[in-house]
N, C-alpha and C positions, 0 to 999 in steps of 0.2 A: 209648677204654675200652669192652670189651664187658660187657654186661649182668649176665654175670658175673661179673667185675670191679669192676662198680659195686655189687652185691652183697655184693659183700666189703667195698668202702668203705665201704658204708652202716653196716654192720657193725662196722666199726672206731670210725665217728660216731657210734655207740649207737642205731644202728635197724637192725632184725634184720627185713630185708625180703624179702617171697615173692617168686618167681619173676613172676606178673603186676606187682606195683608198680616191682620193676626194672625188668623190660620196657617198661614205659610211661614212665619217666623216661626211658629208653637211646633211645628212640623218640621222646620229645617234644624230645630232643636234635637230633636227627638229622633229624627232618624239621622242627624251627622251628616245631612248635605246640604251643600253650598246653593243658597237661594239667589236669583236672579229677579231682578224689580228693572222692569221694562216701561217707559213712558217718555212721554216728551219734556224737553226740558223745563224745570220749572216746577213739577207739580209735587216735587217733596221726596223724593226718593232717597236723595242723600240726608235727608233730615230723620226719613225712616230707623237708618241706623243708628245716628247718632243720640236717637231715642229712644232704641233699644239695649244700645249699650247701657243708658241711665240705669236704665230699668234692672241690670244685672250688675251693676256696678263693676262693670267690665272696661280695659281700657280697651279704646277705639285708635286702631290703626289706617292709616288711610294710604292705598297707592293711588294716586292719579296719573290712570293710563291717558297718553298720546300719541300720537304718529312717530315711531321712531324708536320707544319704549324699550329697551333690550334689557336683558337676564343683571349686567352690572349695575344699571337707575333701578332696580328694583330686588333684588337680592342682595348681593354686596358685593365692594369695593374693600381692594388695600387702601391704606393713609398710608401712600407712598412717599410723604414729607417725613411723614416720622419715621417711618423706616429708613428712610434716606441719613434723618439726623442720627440714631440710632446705630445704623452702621458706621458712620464718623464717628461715634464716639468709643466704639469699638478698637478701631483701627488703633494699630499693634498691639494689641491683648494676647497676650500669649492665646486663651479659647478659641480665641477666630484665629491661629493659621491655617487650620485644616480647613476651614470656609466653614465647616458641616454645623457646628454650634454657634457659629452666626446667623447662618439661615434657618435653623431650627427657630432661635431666639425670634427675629423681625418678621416670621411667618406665624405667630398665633395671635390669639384672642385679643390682646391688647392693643395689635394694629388692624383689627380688621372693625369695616365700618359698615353694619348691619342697617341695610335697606327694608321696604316694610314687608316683603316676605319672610326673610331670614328674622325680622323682628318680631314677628308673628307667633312663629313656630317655636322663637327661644323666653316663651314667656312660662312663666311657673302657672299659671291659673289663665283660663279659655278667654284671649281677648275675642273682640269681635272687628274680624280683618274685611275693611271697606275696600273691594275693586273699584270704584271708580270710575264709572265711561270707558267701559272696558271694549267697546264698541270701536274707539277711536284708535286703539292700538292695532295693528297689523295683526295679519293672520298667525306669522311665524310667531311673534308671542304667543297669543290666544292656544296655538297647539303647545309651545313650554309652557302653558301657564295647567294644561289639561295633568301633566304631570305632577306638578305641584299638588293640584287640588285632588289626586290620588291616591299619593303617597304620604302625603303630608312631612315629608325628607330633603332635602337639599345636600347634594354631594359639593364639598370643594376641596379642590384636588392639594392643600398643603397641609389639611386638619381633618379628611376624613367624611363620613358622611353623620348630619346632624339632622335625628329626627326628631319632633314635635314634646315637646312635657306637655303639652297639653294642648288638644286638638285645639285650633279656632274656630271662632262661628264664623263662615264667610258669608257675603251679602255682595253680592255683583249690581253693577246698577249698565243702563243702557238707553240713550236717548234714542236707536236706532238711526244710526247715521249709516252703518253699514249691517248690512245680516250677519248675526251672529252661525259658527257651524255647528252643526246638527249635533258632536260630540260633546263640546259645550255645553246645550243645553240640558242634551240626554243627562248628564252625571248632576243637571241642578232642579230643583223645585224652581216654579215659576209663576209671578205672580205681574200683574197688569195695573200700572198706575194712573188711573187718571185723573183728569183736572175735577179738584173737588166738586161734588154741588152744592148750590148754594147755601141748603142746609148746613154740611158739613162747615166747606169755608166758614160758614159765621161762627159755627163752633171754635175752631179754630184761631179766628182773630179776637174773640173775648178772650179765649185763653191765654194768647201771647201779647195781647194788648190791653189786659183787664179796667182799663179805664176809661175806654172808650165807651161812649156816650150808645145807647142802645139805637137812637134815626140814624146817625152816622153811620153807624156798624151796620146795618141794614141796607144803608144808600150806597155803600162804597163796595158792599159784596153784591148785588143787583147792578151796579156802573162795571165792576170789573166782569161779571160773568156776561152783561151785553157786549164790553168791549173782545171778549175769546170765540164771537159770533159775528165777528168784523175781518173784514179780511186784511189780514196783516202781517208781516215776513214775523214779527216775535212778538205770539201774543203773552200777556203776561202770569206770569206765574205767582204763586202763592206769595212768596217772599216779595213783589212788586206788591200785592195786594197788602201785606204786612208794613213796608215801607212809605204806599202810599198814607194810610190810614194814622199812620204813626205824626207823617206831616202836615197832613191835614189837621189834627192834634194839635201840634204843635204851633199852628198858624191862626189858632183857637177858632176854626170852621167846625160850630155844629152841627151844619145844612150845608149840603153841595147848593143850594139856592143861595144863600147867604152871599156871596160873593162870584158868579160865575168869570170870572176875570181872573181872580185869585185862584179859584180849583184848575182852570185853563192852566196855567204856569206852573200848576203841583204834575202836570202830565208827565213830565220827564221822570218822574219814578215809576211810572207805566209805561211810556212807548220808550224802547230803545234801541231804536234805527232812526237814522234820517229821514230815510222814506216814508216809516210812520209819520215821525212828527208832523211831518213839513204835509203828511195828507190831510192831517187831521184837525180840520179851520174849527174855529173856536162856535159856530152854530152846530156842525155836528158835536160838541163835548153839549151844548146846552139841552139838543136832541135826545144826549142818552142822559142827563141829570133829568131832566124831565121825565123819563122813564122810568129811572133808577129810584122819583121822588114819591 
């Protein structure tokens, strides 16, 4: 599949992608490395994947990195209940006096509980493994995680070392909350998300909201795109824009003019912070519908 081609899948999967984020998928294909999608929050980078996976009918794995993230919340864990039951049910079996066929038995496969790396790597056919705000996780991950995304291997120390049936496509995502290191990046393709234009956006909401009325769809991608030129701790992102539109809809407004009372109170699917809300008086929303009209 050429890049143009996967553009049009994406497309069909409900992501209306430019020509750079195809290219870096088509690429990250093709040469077997891990792509990195960098932007601020909001503008569809997790959605990038998850409509890439469509496209290949791959399953999509996801880790959601955090502060604190270590090798056992993301690779794997014993089911030390069941090993625990496991062992009592053992107890006096002639097998188990020597210990050695006890602990043979409550150390494999049956008790172990595969996190979304080790899940990854033990799929028979190439998922597509989502990192997740990989940003958010400490460094000391990010340098095990450089391993992982090397080898594509996992040693654990009571079964041995378990490499990959089938490489995955990794897709890193990053709000920039902290710099990512230089080794990171080196070993990824990388591609730059940002907030749709307006073009695009409308594309996008006929597509994920095919029923919306053409002035509407029009008013509310020109209201959202003045509102990302306002100064504000979270401006909103794609999915607000998807959500606003959705309620507006549903509140059967087919003119931000129609009711400015009623669009006023639809805001909390757009602002969400206090501080937004509470700055934003009900003449400036009439300000930007006036705009947006």
């Amino acid at each position: 599949m050429n890049f143009r081609s996967l553009q049009t899948a994406l497309a069909e999967a409900g992501y209306v992608a430019d020509d750079a984020v195809a290219m870096a998928l088509h690429l990250a294909v093709s040469l077997e490395r891990p792509l990195l999608l960098e932007g601020e929050a909001g503008v569809g980078k997790t959605a990038i994947a998850e409509a890439f996976a469509a496209t290949r009918g791959a399953r999509l794995i996801r880790l959601q990195c955090y502060e604190g993230l270590d090798a056992a919340q993301s690779i794997y864990e014993w089911n030390y209940q069941r090993q625990l039951l496991a062992i009592r049910a053992r107890e006096g079996a002639a097998a188990d006096e020597s210990g050695a066929a006890g602990e043979d038995a409550i150390f494999s496969e049956k008790f172990l509980l595969k996190r979304p790396l080790l899940d990854a790597i033990s799929q028979a056919e190439p998922p597509v493994l989502l990192i997740d705000e990989v940003d958010r996780a400490d460094e000391a991950f990010e340098a095990f995680l450089l391993e992982i995304l090397s080898d594509f291997q996992i040693s654990i120390p009571e079964l041995g070392t378990i490499t990959a049936a089938a490489r995955p496509i990794v897709i890193l995502t990053s709000n920039g909350v902290r710099e990512l290191s230089d080794a990171l990046r080196r070993r990824c393709l990388y591609a730059y998300v940002p907030y749709p234009s307006a073009e695009k956006e409308l594309a996008i909401l006929r597509r994920r909201l095919p029923g919306v009325a053409d002035r509407l769809a029009e008013q509310v991608v020109a209201a959202v795109q003045a509102f990302r030129r306002e100064e504000l701790e979270k401006k909103p992102g794609v999915a607000e824009t998807l959500d606003w539109a959705a309620a507006l809809m549903g509140l059967e407004i087919a003119d931000l003019r129609d009711d400015p009372a009623l669009v006023q109170a639809t805001l909390v699917c757009l602002l969400k912070t206090e501080r937004d809300q509470a700055a934003w008086p009900a003449d400036a929303t009439a300000r930007l519908i006036g705009a947006a009209a």
